[in-house]
C-alpha positions in Angstrom: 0.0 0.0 0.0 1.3 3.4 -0.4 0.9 6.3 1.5 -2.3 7.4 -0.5 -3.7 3.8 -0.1 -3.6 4.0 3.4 -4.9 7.7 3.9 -7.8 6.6 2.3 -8.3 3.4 4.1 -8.5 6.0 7.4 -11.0 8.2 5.6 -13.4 5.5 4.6 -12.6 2.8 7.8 -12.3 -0.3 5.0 -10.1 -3.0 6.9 -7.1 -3.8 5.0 -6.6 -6.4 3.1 -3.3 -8.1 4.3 -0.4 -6.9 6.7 2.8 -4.8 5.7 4.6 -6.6 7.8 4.9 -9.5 5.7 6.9 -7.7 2.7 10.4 -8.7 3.0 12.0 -5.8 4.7 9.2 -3.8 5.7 10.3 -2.7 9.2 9.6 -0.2 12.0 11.9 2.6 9.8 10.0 2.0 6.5 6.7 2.6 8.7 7.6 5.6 10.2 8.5 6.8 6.9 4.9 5.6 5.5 3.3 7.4 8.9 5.1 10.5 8.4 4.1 10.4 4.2 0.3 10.0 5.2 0.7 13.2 7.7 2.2 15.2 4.8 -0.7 14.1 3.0 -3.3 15.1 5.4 -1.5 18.2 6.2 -1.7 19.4 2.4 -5.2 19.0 2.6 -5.8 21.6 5.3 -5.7 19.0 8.5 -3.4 20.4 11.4 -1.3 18.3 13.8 -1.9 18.9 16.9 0.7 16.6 18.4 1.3 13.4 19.3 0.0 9.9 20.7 2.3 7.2 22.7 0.8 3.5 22.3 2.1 0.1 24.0 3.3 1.7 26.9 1.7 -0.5 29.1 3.8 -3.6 29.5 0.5 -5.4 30.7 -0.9 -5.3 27.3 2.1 -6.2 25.4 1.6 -10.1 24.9 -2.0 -10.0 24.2 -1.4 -7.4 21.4 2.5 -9.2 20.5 3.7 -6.1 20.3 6.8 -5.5 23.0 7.8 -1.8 22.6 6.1 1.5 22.4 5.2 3.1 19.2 3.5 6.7 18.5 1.7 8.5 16.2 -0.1 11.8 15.1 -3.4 13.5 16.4 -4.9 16.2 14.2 -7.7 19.1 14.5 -9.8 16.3 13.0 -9.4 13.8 15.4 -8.9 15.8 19.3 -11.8 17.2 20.9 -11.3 19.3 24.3 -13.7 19.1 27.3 -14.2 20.1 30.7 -14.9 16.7 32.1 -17.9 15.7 30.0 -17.7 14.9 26.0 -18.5 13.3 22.6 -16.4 11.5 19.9 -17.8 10.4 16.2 -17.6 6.8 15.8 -18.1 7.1 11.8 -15.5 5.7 9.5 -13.4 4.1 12.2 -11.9 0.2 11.6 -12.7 -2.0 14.7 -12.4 1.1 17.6 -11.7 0.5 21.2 -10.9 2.8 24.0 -8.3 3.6 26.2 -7.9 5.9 29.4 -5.0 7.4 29.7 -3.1 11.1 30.9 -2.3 13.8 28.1 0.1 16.4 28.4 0.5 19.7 26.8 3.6 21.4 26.1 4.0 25.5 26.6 7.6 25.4 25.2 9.5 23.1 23.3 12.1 20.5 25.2 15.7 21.2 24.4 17.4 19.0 21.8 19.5 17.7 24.9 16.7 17.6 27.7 17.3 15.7 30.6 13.7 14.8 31.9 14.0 17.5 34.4 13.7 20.0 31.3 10.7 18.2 30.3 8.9 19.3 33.2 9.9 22.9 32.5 8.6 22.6 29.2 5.0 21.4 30.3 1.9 23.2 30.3 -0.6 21.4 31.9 -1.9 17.3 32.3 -5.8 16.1 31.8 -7.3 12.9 31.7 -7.8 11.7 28.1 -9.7 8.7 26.2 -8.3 7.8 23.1 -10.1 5.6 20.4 -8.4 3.3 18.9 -8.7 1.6 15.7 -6.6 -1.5 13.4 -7.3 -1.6 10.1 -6.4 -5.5 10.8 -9.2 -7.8 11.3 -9.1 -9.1 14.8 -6.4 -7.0 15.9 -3.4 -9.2 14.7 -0.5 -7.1 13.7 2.9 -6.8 14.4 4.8 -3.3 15.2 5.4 -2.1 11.6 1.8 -2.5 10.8 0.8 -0.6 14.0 3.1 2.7 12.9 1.7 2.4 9.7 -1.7 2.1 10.6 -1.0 5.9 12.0 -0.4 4.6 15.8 -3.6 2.9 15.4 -5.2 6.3 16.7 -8.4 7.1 15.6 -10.1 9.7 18.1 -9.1 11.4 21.1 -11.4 13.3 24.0 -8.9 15.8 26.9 -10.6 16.4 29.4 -9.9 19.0 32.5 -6.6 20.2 31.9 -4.7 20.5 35.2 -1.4 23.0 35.1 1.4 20.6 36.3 3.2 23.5 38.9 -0.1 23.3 40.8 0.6 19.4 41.2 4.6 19.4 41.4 7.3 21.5 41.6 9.7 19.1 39.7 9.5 15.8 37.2 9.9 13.9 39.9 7.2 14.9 42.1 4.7 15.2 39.0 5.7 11.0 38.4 4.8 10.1 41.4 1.6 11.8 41.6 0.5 10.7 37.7 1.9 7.3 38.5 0.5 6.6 41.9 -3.0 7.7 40.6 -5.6 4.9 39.7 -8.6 4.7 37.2 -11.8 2.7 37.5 -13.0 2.8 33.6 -16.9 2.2 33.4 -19.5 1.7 30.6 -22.8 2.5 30.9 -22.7 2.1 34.7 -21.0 -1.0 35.0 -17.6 -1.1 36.2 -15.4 -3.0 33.8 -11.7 -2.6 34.6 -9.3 -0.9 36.4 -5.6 0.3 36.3 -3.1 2.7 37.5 -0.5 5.4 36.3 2.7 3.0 36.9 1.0 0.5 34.3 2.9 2.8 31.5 6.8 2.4 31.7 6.1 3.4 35.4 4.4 6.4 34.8 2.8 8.9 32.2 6.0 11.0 33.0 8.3 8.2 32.3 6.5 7.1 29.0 6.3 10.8 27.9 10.1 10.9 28.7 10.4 8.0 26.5 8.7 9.2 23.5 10.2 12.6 23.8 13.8 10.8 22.9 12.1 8.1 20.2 11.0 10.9 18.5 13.7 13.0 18.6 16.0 9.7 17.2 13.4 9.4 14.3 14.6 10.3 10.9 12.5 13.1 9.0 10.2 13.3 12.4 9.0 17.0 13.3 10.4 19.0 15.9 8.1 19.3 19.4 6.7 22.4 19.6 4.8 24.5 21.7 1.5 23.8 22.2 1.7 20.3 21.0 -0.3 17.8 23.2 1.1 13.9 23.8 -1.1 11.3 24.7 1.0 8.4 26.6 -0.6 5.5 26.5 -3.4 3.3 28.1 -3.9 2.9 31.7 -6.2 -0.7 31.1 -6.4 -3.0 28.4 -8.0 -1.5 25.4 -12.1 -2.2 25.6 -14.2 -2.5 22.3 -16.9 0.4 21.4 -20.1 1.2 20.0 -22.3 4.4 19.1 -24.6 4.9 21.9 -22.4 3.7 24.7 -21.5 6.1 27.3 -18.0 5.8 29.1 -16.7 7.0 32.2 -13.0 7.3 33.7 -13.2 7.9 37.7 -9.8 9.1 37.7 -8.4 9.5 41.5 -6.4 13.0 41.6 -4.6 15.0 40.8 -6.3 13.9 37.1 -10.1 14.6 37.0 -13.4 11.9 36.1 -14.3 11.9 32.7 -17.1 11.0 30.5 -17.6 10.2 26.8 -20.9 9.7 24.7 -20.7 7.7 21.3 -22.1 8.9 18.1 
């Protein structure tokens, strides 16, 4: 497939029709390349990043999805809605969805080309609860890595919700990991409990796995600088839960993140 094929595959939701993965040589460099082809693409056609997601963070997950390593992704203008605790995504055109809670970050500067992770913290804005839909454009969810860059981080929607400056939480990277990972989410559909998990589930915390990205990216040929204002997503909390329209979800996020609630269309 070429970086056309797939753009349209995420415009229309169609499954593909076999994996990447098993053309000789198709590896995790080739699919970055691919990912970062189908954002020049939807950039020239008036979409906007807005920044980034982090997926297979959480080490849990890893062999029920046999993938062992984190990946990432873009998020656009088209895909990221903003809330203040209550909101709803569009289901349509989306290729097997689930969703995932998880903390986003927003940056107000850019990190340094050298930062150490104490410089990440000075470049923060702010951290909110987030649920990110999900998508493969491979029946059943079978994949390995390449296909899951490829398939643009697998991301498919993304709600923020309250978004919580991080000097009112910390005053250093340290103190802002051990709040994020220490804190603990109860993720709920229509009412009914369904699963529960904690910060510490990804690379030990949403700081860490931010961390970890910030340096992936950075080592990425032909990836684009972090800038300010760019938000970062960093990865799921539970295990990824199938979705419907007319579902409604809700993450009881323990502080210093805030509950969240998301309607299906």
């Amino acid at each position: 497939m070429t970086p056309d094929t797939l753009l349209h595959h995420f415009d229309t939701g169609r499954p593909w029709a076999a994996r990447l993965s098993t053309r000789p040589g198709y590896g995790l460099d080739t699919a970055y390349a691919d990912a970062l082809a189908v954002r020049a693409l939807r950039v020239a056609r008036g979409e906007r990043p807005l920044g980034y997601k982090v997926g297979f963070t959480n080490r849990g997950i890893w062999p029920v999805y046999n993938v062992y390593a984190p990946i990432w992704g873009s998020v656009y203008d088209s895909t990221v809605v903003f809330c203040d605790g209550e909101g709803r995504l569009d289901l349509s055109h989306t290729c097997e969805p689930r969703i995932e809670p998880e903390a986003v970050f927003g940056f107000r500067s850019a990190p340094a080309a050298e930062a150490s992770i104490g410089d990440l913290f000075d470049a923060l804005d702010w951290v909110a609860p987030g649920f990110e839909i999900v998508q493969s454009h491979l029946a059943g969810w079978k994949f390995e890595a390449p296909d899951t860059v490829a398939d643009g981080g697998l991301h498919a929607r993304l709600l923020v919700g309250r978004r919580m400056p991080v000097r009112e939480i910390a005053a250093d990277a340290a103190g802002l990991d051990a709040a994020l990972a220490g804190a603990g989410v109860v993720l709920a559909r229509d009412g009914q409990a369904l699963d529960r998990g904690t910060g510490a589930a990804v690379l030990d915390g949403p700081v860490q796995a931010l961390w970890h990205f910030v340096q992936a990216q950075r080592a990425c040929p032909g990836a684009p600088a972090l800038r300010a204002g760019d938000i970062v997503t960093t990865g799921t909390w539970t295990d990824a839960w199938p979705v419907a329209p007319g579902q409604t979800w809700h993450g009881a996020f323990d502080a210093p993140l805030s509950p969240l609630s998301l309607r299906l269309e």
